[in-house]
N, C-alpha and C positions, 0 to 999 in steps of 0.2 A: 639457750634452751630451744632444741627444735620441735615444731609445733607443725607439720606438714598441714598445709590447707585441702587437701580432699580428703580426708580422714574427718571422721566423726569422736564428739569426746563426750563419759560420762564426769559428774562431778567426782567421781572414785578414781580416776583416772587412768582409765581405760579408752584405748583408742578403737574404734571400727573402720574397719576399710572395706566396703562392698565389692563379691568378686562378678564377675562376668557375666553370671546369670540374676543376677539380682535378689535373690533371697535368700544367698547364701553370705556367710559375712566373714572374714579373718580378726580375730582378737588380739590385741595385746596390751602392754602398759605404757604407760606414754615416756619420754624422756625425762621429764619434770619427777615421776614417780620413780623411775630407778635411779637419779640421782637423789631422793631422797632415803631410800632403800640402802644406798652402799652398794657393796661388791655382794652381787648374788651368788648364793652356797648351792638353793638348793629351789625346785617348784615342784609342787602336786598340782597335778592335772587332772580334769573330768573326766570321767570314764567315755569312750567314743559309744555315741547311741544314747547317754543320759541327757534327759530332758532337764532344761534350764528355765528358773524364771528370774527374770527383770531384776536386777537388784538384788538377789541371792546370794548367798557366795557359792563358789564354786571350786575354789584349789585355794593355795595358800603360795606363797612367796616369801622363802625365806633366804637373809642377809648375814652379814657378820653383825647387824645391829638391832633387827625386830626380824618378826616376821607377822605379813600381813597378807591381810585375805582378798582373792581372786574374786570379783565380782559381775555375774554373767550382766553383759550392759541391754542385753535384749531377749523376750522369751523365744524359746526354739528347742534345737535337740544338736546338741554336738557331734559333727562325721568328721573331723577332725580332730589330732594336736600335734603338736609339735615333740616329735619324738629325742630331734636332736637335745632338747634340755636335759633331757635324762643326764646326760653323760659330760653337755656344758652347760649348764644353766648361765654361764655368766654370758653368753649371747645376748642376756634380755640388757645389761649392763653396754657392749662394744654395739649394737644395731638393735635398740630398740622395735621401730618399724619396719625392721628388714627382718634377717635371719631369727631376731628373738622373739618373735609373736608366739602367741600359746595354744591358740585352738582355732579353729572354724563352728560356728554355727550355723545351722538353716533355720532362717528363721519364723514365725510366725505370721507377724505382723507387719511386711514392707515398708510401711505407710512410718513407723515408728524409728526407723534409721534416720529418716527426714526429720526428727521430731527432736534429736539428738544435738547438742550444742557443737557448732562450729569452730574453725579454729580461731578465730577472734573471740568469740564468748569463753572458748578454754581459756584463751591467754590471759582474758580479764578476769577470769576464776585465781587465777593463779598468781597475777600480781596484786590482788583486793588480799 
């Protein structure tokens, strides 16, 4: 399982990677979650411009085996997504934290990315 160390994780597992200006943020699922997911079919995505809170859901992510819901990991307003999924969703399966990320958010709260578990605290989420 890759667990990249500068990357942020929620308990839903969702990863955050802060981009260059810093209150902006890149979304996606982590590896540990699409290999439990299967071979992804299909993802709904948040409208660009809809405001997100913490812990909400947001899209959905669907597999050949459940399908399971998008959780925004920080409150903001989404100006991004990933348009490529439309047509291959299964990105989020072959590069999780590369090509198959799902959105961008800007976020609210800066101070709250910091506040967000590390990749050691993920890993020990995931092996408990």
């Amino acid at each position: 399982m890759m667990v990249p160390e500068e990357l942020r994780y929620t308990t839903e597992h969702e990863w955050v990677r802060p981009l260059g200006d810093g209150g902006t943020v890149r979304v996606g699922i982590t590896d540990y979650a699409q290999d439990a997911l299967g071979d992804v079919v299909y993802v709904d995505l948040p409208e660009v411009g809809a405001a997100v809170d913490a812990d909400a859901p947001v899209g959905e992510v669907e597999s050949t085996k459940s399908v399971s819901e998008i959780y925004a990991p920080l409150t903001g307003t989404v100006v991004t997504v990933n348009e490529a999924l439309a047509d291959n969703p299964q990105l989020i399966n072959e590069d999780p934290y590369g090509e198959g990320w799902l959105c961008e958010i800007t976020v609210s709260d800066v101070a709250a990315i910091g506040a967000m578990m590390d990749a050691d605290a993920y890993v020990a989420l995931t092996e408990g």
